[in-house]
C-alpha positions as CSV (number, residue, x, y, z in Angstrom):
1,X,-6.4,38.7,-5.6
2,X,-3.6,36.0,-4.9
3,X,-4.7,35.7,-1.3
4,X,-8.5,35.1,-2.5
5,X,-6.9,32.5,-5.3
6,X,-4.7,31.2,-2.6
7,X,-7.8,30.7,-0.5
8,X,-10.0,29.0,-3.5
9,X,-7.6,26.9,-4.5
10,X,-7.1,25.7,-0.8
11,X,-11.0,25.3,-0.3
12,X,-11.4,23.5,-3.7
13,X,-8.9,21.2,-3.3
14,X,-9.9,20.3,0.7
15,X,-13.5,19.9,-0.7
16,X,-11.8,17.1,-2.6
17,X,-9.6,15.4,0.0
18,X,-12.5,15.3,2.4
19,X,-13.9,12.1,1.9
20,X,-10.3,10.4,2.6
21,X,-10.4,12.3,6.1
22,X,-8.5,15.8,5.3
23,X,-9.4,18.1,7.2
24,X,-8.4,22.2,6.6
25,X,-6.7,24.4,8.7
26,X,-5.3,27.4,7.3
27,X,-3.3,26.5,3.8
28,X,-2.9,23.1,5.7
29,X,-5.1,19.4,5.3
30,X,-4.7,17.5,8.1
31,X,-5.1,13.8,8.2
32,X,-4.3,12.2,11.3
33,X,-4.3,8.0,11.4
34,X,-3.8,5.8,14.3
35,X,0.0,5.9,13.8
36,X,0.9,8.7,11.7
37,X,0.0,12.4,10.6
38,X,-0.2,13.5,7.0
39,X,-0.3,16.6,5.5
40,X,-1.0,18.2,2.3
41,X,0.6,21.9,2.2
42,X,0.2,24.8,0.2
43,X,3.2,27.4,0.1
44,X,2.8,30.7,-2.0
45,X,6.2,31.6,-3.6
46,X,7.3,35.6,-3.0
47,X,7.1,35.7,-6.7
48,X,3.6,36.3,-5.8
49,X,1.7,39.7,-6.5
50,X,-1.2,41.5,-5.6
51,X,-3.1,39.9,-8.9
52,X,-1.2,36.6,-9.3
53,X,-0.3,33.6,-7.4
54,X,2.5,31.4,-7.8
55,X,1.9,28.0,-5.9
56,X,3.6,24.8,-5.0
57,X,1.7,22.1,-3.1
58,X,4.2,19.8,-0.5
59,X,3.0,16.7,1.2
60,X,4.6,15.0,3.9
61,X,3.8,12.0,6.6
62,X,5.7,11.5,10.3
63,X,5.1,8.6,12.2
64,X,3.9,9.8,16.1
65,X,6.4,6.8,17.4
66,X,9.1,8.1,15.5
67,X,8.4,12.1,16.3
68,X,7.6,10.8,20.0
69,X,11.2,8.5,19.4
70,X,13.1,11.5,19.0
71,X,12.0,13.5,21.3
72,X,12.7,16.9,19.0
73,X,10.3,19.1,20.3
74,X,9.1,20.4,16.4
75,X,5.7,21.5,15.9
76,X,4.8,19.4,13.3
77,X,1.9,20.9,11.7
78,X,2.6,21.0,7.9
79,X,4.3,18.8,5.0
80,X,7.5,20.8,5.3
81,X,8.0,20.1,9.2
82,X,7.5,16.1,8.8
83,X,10.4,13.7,8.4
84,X,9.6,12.7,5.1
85,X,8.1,15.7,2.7
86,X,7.8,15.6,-1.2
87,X,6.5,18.2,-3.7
88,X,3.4,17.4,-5.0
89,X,5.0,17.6,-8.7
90,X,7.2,14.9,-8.3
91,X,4.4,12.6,-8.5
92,X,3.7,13.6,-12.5
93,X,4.7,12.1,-14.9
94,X,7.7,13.5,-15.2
95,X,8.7,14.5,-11.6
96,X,9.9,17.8,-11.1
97,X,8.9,20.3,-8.8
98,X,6.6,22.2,-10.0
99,X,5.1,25.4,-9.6
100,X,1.5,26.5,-10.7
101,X,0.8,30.2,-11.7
102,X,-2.8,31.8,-11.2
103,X,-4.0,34.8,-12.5
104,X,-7.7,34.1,-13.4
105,X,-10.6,31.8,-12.9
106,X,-9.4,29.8,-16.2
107,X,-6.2,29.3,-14.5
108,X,-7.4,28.8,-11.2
109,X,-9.8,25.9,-12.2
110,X,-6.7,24.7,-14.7
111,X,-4.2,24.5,-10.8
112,X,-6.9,22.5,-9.2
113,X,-7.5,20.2,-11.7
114,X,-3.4,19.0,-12.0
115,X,-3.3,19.0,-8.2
116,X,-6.3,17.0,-7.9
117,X,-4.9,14.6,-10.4
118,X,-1.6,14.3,-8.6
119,X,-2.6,13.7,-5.1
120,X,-3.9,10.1,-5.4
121,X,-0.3,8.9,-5.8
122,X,0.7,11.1,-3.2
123,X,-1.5,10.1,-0.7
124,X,-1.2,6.6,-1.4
125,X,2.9,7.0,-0.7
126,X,1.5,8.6,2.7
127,X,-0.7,6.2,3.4
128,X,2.2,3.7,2.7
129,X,4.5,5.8,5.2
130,X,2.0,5.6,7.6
131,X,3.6,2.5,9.3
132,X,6.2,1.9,11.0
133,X,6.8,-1.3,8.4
134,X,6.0,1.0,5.7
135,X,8.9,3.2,6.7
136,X,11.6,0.6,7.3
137,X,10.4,-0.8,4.1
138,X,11.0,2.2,2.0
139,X,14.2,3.3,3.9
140,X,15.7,-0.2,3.7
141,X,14.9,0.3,-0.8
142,X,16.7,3.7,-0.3
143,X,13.5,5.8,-1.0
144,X,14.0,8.1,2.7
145,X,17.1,10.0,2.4
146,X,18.0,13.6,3.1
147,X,18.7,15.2,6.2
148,X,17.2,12.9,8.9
149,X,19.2,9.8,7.7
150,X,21.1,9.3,10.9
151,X,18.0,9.7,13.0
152,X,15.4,6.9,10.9
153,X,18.6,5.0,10.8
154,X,18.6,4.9,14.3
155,X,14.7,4.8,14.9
156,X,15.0,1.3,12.5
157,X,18.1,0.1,13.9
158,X,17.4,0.4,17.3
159,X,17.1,-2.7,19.6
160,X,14.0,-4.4,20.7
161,X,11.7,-2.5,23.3
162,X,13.6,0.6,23.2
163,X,11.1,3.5,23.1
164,X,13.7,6.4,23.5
165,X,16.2,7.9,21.2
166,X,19.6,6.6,22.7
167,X,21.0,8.6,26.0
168,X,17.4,9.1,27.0
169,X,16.6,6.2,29.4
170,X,12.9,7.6,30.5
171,X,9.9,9.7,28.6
172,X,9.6,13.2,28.8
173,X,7.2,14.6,31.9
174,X,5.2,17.3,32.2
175,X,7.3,18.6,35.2
């Protein structure tokens, strides 16, 4: 049962994200802009059972200069592998992360309802991340920090014209 709500929930809530470009693969939506991928992630806790699912949504946005920048070889093809990753409940009211449980259609319907509420704000914070101006901005007001400081440090400190993460003085090659 908590695969099939997993799955529901998933389809429900991609159904809903469509119009704004979304696009499903697996417990993953996909939006990719000119200058930036977005993602809106679905992650089933092990407190999971056969008849219940427990559930957390994360979303997250990399910028394909800075990922390209660094030169880090991650995949990234969900919220938790970008450079900048939230959970979805710390766009409520009161921010927290949050968990959903679902053991029935009542509850089911109740999940995709909050999560549909909270993504607007979400996905307008991506679609403000989705620049390399956005980024700087929000770095330079001390809303990016965590464990890639050093490196967006770097990416909006380095000089003019530099396109490599510094010690690399020419792109990658398919050799």
């Amino acid at each position: 049962m908590a695969s099939l709500f997993l799955n529901q929930l998933v389809k429900a809530v991609a159904q809903s994200v469509r119009e704004r470009g979304f696009r499903r693969s697996g417990n993953n939506l996909r939006y990719e802009t000119r200058d930036a991928l977005q993602f809106i992630s679905f992650q089933s806790s092990d407190s999971s059972t056969s008849t219940s699912l427990v559930v957390t949504v994360n979303v997250g946005c990399e910028l394909k200069k800075l990922h390209e920048w660094l030169r880090s070889g991650r995949n990234v093809n969900s919220a938790q592998a970008c450079l900048w990753n939230l959970r979805l409940g710390e766009f409520g009211d009161s921010p927290r992360d949050r968990w959903w449980t679902v053991t029935d259609l009542d509850s089911l319907t109740k999940t995709m309802h909050e999560i549909e509420a909270l993504l607007p704000r979400a996905i307008e914070k991506m679609n403000n991340l989705s620049t390399e101006e956005g980024v700087r901005n929000a770095f330079e007001i001390g809303e990016l920090k965590g464990k890639r400081f050093q490196e967006l440090r770097a990416f909006i400190d380095r000089p003019e014209g530099s396109e490599y993460w510094p010690g690399w003085d020419a792109p990658l090659t398919d050799s």
